[in-house]
C-alpha positions in Angstrom: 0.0 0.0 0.0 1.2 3.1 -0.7 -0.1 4.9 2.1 -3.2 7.3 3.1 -4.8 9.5 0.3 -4.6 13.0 0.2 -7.6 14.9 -0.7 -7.2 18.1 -3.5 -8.8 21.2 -2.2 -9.5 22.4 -5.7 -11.1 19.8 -6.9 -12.1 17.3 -4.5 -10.2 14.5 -5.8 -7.9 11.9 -3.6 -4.2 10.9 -4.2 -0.9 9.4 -2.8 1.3 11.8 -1.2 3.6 11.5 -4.0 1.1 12.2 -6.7 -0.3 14.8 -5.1 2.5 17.0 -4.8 2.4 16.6 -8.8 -1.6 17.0 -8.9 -2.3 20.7 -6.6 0.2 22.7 -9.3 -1.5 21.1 -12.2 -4.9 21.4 -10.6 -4.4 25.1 -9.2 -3.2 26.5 -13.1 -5.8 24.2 -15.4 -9.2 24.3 -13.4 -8.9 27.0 -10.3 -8.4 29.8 -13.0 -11.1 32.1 -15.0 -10.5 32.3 -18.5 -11.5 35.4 -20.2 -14.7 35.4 -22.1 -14.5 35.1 -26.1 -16.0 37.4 -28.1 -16.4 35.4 -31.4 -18.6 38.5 -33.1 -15.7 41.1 -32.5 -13.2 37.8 -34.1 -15.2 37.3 -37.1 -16.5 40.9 -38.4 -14.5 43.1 -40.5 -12.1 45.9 -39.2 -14.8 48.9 -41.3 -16.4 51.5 -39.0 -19.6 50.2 -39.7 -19.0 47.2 -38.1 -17.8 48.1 -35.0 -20.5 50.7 -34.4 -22.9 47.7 -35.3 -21.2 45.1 -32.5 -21.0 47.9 -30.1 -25.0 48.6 -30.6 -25.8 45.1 -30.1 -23.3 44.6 -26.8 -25.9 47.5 -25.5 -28.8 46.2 -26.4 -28.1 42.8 -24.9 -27.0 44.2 -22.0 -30.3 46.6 -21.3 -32.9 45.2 -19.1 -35.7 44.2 -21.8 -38.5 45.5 -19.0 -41.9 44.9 -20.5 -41.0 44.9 -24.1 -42.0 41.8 -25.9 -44.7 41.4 -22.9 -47.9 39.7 -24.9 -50.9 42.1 -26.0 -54.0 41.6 -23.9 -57.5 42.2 -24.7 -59.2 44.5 -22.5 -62.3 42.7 -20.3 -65.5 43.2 -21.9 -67.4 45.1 -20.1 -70.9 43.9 -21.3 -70.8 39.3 -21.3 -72.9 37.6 -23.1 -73.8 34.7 -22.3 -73.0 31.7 -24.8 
């Protein structure tokens, strides 16, 4: 036996003393770091003017609260029933 197992406090995961010591450096760079977000629109569109404005428009808009907007139409109550 190779004796009692370590847990990782990263990731939860158990190892020998041994490979542990190789597991928390790996563990802390790979999966205890944020990666920056991509932002494939701002990759793929051309470098005009137009563009830009265009992307920087939308980044707005999708970051604006929508509020009620797109809220479905009701009919008002009528007022006078009949019966049917």
């Amino acid at each position: 036996m190779q004796g009692p197992l370590k847990p990782c406090d990263g990731c939860g995961r158990s190892f020998n003393a041994k490979a542990f010591l190789v597991h928390q450096k790996i563990c802390k760079k790979v999966f205890q770091t944020k990666r920056k977000p991509i932002d494939v629109a701002a990759m793929r569109a051309p470098d005009d003017a137009d563009a830009k404005q265009f992307l920087q428009q939308a980044k707005r808009d999708q970051a604006a609260p929508a509020g009620r907007r797109g809220a479905p139409v009701r009919d008002p109550p009528n007022p006078n029933p009949t019966p049917g």
